[in-house]
RODO-2510 file (C-alpha; in nm, 4 decimals, decimal comma):
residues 103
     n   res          X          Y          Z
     1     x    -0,6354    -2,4569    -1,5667
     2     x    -0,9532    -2,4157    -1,3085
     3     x    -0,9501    -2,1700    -1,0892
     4     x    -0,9878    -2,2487    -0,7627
     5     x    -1,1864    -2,0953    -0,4797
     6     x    -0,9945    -1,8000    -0,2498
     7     x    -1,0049    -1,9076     0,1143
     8     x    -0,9936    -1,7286     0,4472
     9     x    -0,8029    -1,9295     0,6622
    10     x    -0,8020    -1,9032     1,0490
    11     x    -0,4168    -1,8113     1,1061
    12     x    -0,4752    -2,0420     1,4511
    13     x    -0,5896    -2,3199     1,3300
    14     x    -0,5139    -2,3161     0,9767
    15     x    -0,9009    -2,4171     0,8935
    16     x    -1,0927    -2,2261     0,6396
    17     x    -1,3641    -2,0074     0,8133
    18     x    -1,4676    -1,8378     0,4440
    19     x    -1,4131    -1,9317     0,0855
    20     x    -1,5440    -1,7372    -0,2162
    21     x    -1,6323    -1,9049    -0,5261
    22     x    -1,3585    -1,8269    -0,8092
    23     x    -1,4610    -1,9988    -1,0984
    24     x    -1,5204    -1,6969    -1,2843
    25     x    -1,3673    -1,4010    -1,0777
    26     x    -0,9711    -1,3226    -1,0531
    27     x    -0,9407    -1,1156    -0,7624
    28     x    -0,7428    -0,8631    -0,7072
    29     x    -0,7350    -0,7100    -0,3790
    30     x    -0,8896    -0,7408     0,0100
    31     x    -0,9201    -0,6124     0,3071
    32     x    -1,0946    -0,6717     0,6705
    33     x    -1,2829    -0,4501     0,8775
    34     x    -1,1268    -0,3474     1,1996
    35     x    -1,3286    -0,5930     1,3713
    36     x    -1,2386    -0,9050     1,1433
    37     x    -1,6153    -0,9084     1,0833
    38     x    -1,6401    -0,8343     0,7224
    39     x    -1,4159    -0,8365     0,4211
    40     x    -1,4096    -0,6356     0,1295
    41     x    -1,2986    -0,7896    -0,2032
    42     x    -1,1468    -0,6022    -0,5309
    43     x    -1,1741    -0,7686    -0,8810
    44     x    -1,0407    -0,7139    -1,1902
    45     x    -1,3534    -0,5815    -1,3696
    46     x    -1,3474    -0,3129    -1,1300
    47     x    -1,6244    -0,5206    -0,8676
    48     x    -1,5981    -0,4660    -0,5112
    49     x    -1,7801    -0,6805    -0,2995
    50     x    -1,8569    -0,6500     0,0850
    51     x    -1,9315    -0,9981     0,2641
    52     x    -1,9948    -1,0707     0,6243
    53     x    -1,7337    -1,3767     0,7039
    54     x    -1,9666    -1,5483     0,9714
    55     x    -2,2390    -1,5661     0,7869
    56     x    -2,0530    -1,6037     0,4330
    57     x    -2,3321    -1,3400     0,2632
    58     x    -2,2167    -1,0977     0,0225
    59     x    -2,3760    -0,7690     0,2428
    60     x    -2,3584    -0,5205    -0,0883
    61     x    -2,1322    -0,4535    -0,4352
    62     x    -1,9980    -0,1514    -0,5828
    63     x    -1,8925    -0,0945    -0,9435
    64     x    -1,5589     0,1284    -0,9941
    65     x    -1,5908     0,3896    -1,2851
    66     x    -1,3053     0,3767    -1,5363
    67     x    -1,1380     0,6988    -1,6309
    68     x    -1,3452     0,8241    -1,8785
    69     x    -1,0390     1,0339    -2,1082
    70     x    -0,9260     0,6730    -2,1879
    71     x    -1,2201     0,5964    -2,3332
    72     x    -1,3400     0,1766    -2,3052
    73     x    -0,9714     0,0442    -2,3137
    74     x    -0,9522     0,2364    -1,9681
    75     x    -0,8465    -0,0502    -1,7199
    76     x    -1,0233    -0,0271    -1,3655
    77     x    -0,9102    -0,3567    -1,2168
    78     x    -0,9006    -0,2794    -0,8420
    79     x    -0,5547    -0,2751    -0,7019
    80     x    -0,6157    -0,1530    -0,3401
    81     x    -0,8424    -0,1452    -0,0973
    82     x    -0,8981     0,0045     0,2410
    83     x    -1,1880    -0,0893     0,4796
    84     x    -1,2713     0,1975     0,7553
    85     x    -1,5005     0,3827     0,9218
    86     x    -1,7586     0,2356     0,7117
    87     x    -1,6330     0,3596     0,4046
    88     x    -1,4461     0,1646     0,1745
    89     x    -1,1684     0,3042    -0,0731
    90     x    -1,0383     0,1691    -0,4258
    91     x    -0,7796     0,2630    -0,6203
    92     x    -0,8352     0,1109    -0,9439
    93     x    -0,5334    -0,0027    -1,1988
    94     x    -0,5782     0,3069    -1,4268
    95     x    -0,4959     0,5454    -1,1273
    96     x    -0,7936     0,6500    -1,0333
    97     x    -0,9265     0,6698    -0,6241
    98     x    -1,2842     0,6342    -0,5830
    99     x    -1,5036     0,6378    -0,2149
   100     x    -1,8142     0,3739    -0,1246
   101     x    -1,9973     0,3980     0,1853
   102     x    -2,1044     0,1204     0,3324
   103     x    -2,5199     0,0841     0,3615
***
């Protein structure tokens, strides 16, 4: 089956006001800034990505750091998110919680 693209719909109007491409991504998790003015995105390979919704531009990407006891079978699909105080925070699939800041 194709995938098809995730959408950020206004709740008000039911229009889309953001849609990421998902052709090749399963994600996993979200979550907006206080201010509705950016949205940060988990995947399954452990990606996080930060985009500004007005201007649809991915503002900067993170890579999560599997457990490293488990070796490469170590899952670090991102399961969570939380967006504050610029500072984003993941908790990945295989337990783990890891910090970004925001640039």
């Amino acid at each position: 089956a194709q995938r098809e693209d995730s959408m950020v719909l206004n709740t008000s109007t039911g229009k889309p006001v953001f849609a990421l491409s998902n052709r090749y991504t399963n994600y996993t998790s979200a979550s907006f800034s206080n201010d509705e003015s950016y949205l940060a995105v988990g995947t399954f390979q452990g990606e996080i990505k930060h985009w500004h919704i007005k201007t649809a531009t991915e503002s900067h990407s993170w890579q999560a750091a599997p457990r490293k006891e488990y070796g490469s079978s170590s899952s670090k699909a991102i399961v969570d998110l939380s967006l504050a105080n610029n500072t984003i925070t993941a908790l990945t699939s295989d337990g783990m919680m890891q910090t970004f800041k925001q640039p």
